[in-house]
N, C-alpha and C positions, 0 to 999 in steps of 0.2 A: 644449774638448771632453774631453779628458784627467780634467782636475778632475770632470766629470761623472762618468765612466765609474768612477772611481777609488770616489766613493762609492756608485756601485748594487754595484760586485762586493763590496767588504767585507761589505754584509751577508747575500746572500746566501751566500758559504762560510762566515760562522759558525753559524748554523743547519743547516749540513750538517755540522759538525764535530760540535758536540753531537748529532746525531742517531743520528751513528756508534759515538761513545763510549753514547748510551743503549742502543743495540742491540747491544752487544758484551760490557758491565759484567750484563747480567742472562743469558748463556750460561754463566758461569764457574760458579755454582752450580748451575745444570740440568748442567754433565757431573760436576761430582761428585757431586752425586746418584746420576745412572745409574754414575757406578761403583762407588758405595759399593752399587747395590742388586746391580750384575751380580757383583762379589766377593759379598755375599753369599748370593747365588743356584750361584754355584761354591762356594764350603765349604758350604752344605747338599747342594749335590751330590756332596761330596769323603765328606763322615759316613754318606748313605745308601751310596754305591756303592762306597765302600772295603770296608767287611762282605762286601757282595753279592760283591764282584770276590775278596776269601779264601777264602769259602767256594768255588769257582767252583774257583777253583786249587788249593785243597788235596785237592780231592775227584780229583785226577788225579795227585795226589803219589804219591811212594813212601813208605814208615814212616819211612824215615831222611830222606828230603827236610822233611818236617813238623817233626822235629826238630833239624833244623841250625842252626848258630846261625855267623854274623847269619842271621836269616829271607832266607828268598828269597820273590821275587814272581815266580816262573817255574818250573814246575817243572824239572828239568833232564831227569826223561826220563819221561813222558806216561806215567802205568801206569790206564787204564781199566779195569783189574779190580775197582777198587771197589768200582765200580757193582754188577759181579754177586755181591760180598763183603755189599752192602749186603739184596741181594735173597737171599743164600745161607744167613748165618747167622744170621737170625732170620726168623720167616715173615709175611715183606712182603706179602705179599697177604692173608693173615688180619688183618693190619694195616688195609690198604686197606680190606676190606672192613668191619671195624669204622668205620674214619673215614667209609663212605660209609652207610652205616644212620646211623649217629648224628647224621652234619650232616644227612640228607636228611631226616630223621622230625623235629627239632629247627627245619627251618625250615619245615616244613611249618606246625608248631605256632604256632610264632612268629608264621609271618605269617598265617595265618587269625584267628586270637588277636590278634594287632596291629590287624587292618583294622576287625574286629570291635569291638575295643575303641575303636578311633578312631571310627570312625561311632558308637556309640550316646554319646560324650563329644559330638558334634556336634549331630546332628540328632535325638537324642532329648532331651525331657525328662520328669528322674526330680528326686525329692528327692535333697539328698547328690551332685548333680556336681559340683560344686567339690572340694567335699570329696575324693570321687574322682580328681581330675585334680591333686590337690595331694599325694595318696598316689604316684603315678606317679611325679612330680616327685619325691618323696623317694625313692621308690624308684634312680632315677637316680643319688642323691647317696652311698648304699650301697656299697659294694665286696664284688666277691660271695665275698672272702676273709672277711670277720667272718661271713655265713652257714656258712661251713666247717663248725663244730665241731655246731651244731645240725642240721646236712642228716643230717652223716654218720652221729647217732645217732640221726635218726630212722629212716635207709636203714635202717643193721644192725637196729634193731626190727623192722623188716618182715621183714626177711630177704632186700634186695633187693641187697646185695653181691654184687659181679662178675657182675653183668645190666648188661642194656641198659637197663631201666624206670628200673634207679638211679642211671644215670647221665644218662638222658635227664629226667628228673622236675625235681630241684631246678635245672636249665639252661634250662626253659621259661618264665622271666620275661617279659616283653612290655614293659617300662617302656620304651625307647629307641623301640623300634618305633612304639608308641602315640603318642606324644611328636612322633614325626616324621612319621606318616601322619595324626593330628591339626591339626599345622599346615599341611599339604598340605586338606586337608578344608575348613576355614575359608578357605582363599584363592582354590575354588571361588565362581563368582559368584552371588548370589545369585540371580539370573533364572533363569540354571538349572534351580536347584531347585525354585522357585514356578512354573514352565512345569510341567516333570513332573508335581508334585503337584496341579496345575489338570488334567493329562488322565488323573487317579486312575492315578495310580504308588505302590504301596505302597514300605512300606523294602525288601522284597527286590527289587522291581523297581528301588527309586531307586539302590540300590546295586551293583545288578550289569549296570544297561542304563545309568546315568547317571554313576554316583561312579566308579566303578572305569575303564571306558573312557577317561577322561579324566587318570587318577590313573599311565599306563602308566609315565612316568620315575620319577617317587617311590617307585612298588613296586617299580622295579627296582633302585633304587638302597637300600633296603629288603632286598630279598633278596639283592645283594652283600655289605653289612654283614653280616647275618646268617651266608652260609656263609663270609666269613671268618672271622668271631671262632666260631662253635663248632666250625671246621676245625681250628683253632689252639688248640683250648682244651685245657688239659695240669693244670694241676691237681686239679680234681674227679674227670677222667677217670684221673689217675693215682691218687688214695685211693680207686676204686672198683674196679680193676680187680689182682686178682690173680695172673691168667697173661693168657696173648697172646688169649682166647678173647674177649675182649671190648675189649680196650688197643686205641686208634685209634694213630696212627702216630706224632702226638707221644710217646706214650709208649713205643712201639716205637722211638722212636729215643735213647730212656734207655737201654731193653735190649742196646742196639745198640752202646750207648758202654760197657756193662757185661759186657760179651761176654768181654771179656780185662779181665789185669791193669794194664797199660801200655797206656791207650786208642790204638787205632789209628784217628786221626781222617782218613784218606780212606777207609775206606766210612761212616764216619759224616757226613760233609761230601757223599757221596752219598749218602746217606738221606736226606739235608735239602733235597737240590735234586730229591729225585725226588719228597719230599713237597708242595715250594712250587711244582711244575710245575702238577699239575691246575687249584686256587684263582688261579693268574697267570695261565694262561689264561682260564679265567673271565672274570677280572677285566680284561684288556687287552679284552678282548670286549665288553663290556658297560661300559667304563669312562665313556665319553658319557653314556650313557643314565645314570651315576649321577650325575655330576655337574650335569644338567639335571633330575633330581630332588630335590637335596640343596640347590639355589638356586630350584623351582620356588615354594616360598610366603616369599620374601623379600619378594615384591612381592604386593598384595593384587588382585585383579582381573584 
């Protein structure tokens, strides 16, 4: 009996050994994977929020604290007057109020202009849409630094320096916009649209009872792009803008660093966080709803 027993156990534990070793020899590269991705998920974390976290701190520094050397990352005694330094010596709310006319008319434009221009790329046909929608595309590939030098000599021809039309005008592109509420359009089902147009839906019906209701993440995420980047837009607004009567607050907070001879950078570090409050709000608000718009025509149907 012995001699029996002896060869049924041998084979069965060797097939549990190799079974052990198969399932052990393919974990060692799944955890260094995750930790090469969670390291580099911390130093993306470290480049974003180290900025954020100096600007944060220096904006409650004192003039000597900003300049001490080695840096400190604390300030050593909390001077919150900044802020009212930041609101005091130059006029923050004629600021404000420039930055909110110019993003608010500017995505106005954008995005009627966008949706507009995505519907008739879709559902109309004209001769020349390709053609059209490959102008977009390039438009896209442009940087709207090489327009600079022609914008600006067309404004002063007009006579449209240190307005709001001058600066609101050559900023009305639609290329991105188009582009992204285009691909959103086309990922609508086509039943849809042949249901509609079977119980006589014209286009302004198909598009403001059928496309649009449907389109709610994409536009949203649509109009957060939008007021962030003409929120934040600082160059055209600074070659158009003479005095504070028209300057949004990027530019206000040039004037702000130019105030004195030796910048005093805590009201200027709160200027900057009084300016990135409004758009961060916004945008933690609304941030869902973009990111379910900016994935919503990945997939077609």
């Amino acid at each position: 009996m012995k001699p029996a027993i002896a060869t049924v156990e041998a084979p069965t534990r060797a097939p549990q050994r190799t079974l052990a070793r198969a399932t052990s020899t393919p974990r060692r590269p799944l955890i260094l994977r995750r930790a090469w991705g969670y390291a580099a998920m911390v130093l993306a974390l470290l480049f974003i929020a180290l900025p954020l976290y100096w600007i944060l701190v220096t904006s409650f520094k004192d003039r000597a604290d900003v300049y001490v050397q080695p840096v400190t990352w604390w300030p050593s005694v909390f001077h919150p007057q900044n802020y009212a330094d930041a609101t005091g010596l130059v006029p923050f709310t004629t600021f404000l109020r420039n930055s909110l006319i110019i993003t608010a008319s500017l995505a106005v434009i954008k995005f009627v202009l966008g949706i507009l221009t995505a519907y008739a790329l879709v559902f109309l046909r004209f001769p020349g849409k390709s053609f059209v929608f490959l102008t977009v595309i390039a438009a896209l590939m442009v940087p709207n630094q090489i327009t600079v030098i022609s914008n600006y000599a067309l404004i002063a021809d007009w006579g449209w320096r240190n307005t709001f039309q001058g600066i609101i005008l050559p900023l009305a592109g639609v290329a991105f916009g188009t582009f992204l509420m285009r691909n959103h359009f086309l990922s609508i089902p086509s039943e849809i649209i042949e249901a509609a147009r079977m119980d006589g839906a014209g286009h302004f019906t198909l598009l403001w009872r059928v496309v649009l209701p449907i389109s709610g993440p994409t536009m949203v995420a649509f109009a957060i792009i939008v007021l962030v980047n003409e929120w934040n837009e600082y160059l055209w607004p600074f070659l158009m803008s003479d005095d504070h009567r028209v300057a949004p607050l990027p530019v206000g907070l040039t004037l702000l660093q130019n105030n004195e001879g030796l910048t005093n950078w805590g009201p200027v570090m709160a200027g900057t966080i009084l300016t990135m409050l409004p758009i961060l709000i916004v945008f933690l608000i609304l941030q869902r709803h973009m990111i379910k718009g900016l994935t919503s025509g990945a997939v077609k149907g």
